[in-house]
N, C-alpha and C positions, 0 to 999 in steps of 0.2 A: 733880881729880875733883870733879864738884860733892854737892851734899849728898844729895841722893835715889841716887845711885849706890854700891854697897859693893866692897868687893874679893871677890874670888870664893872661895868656902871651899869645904874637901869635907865632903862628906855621909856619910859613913861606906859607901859602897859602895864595894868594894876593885878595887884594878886586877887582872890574875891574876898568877898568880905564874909563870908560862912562864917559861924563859930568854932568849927573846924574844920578840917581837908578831911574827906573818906578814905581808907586804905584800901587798895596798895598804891604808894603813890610813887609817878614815875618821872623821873629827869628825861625831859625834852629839850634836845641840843637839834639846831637849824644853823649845819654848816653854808656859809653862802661865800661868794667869791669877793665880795667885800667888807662882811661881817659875818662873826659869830653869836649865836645867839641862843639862851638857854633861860627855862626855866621847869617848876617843878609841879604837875598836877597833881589833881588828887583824883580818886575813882568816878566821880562823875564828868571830868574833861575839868574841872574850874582851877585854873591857877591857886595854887596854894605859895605863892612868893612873887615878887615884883620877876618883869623877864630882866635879867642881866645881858651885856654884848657886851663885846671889844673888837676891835679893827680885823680884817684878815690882813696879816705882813706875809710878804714872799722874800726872798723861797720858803715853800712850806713842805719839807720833806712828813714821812707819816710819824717818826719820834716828835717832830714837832708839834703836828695836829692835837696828836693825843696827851701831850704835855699842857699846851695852852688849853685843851678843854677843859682838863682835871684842876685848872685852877678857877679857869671860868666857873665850873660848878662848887668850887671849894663854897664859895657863901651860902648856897641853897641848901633849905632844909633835907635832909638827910631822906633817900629815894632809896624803894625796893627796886626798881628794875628803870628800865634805862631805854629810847628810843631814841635815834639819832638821822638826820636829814643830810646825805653828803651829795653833792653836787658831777654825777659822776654815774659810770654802771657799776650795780651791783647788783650781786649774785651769792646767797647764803652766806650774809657776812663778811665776801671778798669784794673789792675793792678791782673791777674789771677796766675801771678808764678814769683817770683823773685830770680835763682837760686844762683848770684852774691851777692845778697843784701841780700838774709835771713842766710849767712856765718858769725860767727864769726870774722874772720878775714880776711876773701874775699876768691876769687874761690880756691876750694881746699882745704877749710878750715872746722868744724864742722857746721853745721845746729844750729843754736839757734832758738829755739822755740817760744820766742818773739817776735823777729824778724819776723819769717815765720808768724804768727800771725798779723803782724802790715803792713805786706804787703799784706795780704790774701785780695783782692778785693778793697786794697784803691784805691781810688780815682782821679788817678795822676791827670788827665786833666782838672779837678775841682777844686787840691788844686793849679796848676800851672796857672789855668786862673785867678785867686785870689790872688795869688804873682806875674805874671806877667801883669796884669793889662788891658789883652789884652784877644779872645779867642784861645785856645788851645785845638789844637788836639792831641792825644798821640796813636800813634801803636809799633809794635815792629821793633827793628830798622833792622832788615834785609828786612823788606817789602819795610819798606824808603829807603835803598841802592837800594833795586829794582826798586820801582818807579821810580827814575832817571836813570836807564838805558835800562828799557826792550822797544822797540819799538811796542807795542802794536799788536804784529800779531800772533795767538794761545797761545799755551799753553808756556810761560817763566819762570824758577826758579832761580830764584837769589840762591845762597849759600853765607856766609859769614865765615870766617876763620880766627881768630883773640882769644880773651882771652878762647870763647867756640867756638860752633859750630852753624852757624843761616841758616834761610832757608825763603825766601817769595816766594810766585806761585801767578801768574797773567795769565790772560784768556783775549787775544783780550784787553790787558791793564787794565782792572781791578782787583784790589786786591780782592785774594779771601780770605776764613777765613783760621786764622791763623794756624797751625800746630806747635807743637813740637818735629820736628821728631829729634832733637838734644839729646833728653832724651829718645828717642828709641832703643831696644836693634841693636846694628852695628854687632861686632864681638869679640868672645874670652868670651862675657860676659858682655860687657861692650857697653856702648853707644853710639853713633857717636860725644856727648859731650867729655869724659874721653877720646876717641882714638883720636881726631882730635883738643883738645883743645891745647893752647901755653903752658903748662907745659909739655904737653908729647911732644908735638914737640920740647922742648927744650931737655929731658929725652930719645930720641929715634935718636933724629937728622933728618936733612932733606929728607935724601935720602930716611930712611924708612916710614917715615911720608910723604913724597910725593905718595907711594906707597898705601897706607891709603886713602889720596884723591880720586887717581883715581878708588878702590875697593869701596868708596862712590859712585862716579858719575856713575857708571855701576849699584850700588843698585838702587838711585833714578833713571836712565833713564830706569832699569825696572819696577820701582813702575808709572813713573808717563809717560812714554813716550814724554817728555818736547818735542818740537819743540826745545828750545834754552835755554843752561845754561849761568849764571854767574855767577864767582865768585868773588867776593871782601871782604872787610873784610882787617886789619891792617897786615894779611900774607898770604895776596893774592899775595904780591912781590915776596914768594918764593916758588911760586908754577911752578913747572916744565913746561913750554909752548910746548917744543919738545913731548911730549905723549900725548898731548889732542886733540880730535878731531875736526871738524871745525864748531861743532854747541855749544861749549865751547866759551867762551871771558871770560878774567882775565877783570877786569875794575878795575879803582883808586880808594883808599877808602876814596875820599873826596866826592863821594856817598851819604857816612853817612850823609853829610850835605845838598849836592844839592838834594837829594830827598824829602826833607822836604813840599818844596812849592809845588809839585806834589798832596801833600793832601789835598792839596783844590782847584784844577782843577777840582777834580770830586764826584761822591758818591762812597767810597769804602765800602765793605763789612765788620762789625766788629770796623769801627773808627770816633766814637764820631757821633752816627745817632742821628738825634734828639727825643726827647719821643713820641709819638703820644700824 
């Protein structure tokens, strides 16, 4: 194991306690920009194993992703099929923009050209149904936080709040195509990624960085007229609950993981269709 690599520990989110797991059960990975994180359901959504993580290290070219996940998952109970959360656009399977992974030294860091090159359209769901031995689907992981929480009635947007900024829209339950409104101009100049990610919230503090959120949720509820937001994402805990309005819900961000099996309930728009 080389040095930037760790062994996989759990996180304290428990597997269920059923008698058994239902089939077919599927490995749910939530790639995020500072952690990985996996575990294994069973057919009605309930964890059938503790979730395991370990660190994201940069550079993280795609041989590398796909190498540390396949060990990430080595402890888990052995899975038919496979959903994965990557931080990024995708589009059947491919790997359209990888802001965290084409960094030198991770978010925040300079753009390496190689990099951005070796992610420009790979393959994820191909090279991961091939090292996990199983098939696999891959979208972006703020649509899988979504799928596990929107209840399927108009128009829903998940948001997510954590190392950047993510965002999935669903219609009557189906995911629609992806968007990067993360990398869209927000305010001052600057993105809804750079205003709303966890350096600046670490750089600005909460109070004004809560401020931030809700000057978001007023953009997107006039861009998109949601029926119902959520947010989740790894600082969605400190997102102010007193100033939001009641078509708002904060959700838990083990989302990341339970929205996984949600993708193969049904056909969603943009993930992993088959060729004609």
């Amino acid at each position: 194991m080389s040095d930037d690599e760790q062994s996989p520990v759990t996180d304290g989110v428990p597997a269920s306690d059923a008698a058994g797991p239902r089939h077919p059960l599927t490995l749910a990975v939530d790639i995020g920009g500072t952690g990985l994180k996996a575990s294994v359901l069973s057919a009605d959504g309930a964890m059938a194993a503790d979730r395991v993580k370990v660190p994201t290290t940069y550079p993280m070219p795609p041989e590398k992703l796909v190498s540390t996940l396949t060990k990430l998952a080595a402890p888990l109970p052995t899975a038919e099929r496979a959903s994965v959360g990557f931080p990024g656009m995708v589009r059947d399977g491919l790997v359209l923009s990888a802001p965290h992974f084409s960094t030198k030294h991770g978010p925040g860091s300079a753009v390496d050209d190689d990099l951005f090159d070796q992610w420009s359209h790979f393959d994820l769901a191909s090279a991961l149904t091939t090292a996990f031995g199983i098939p696999t689907k891959v979208a972006n992981d703020a649509d899988i936080q979504g799928a596990a929480v929107v209840t399927g009635t108009g128009l829903e947007l998940a948001i997510t709040l954590g190392t950047g900024f993510g965002t999935g829209l669903f219609y009557d339950g189906a995911l629609m195509p992806h968007l990067e409104i993360a990398h869209q101009p927000f305010r001052k100049g600057e993105t809804y990624n750079d205003q709303l990610g966890e350096a600046t919230r670490k750089d600005i503090g909460d109070e004004r960085w809560n401020k931030r959120v809700r000057k978001a949720i007023t953009n997107l509820r006039a861009l998109m007229f949601f029926d119902h937001l959520y947010i989740g994402g790894g600082n969605s805990r400190r997102v102010t609950r007193d100033h939001l309005d009641d078509d708002v819900t904060i959700v838990d961000n083990s989302a990341g993981i339970l929205g996984g099996i949600k993708l193969w309930e049904a056909d969603h728009v943009g993930v992993n269709r088959p060729t004609p």
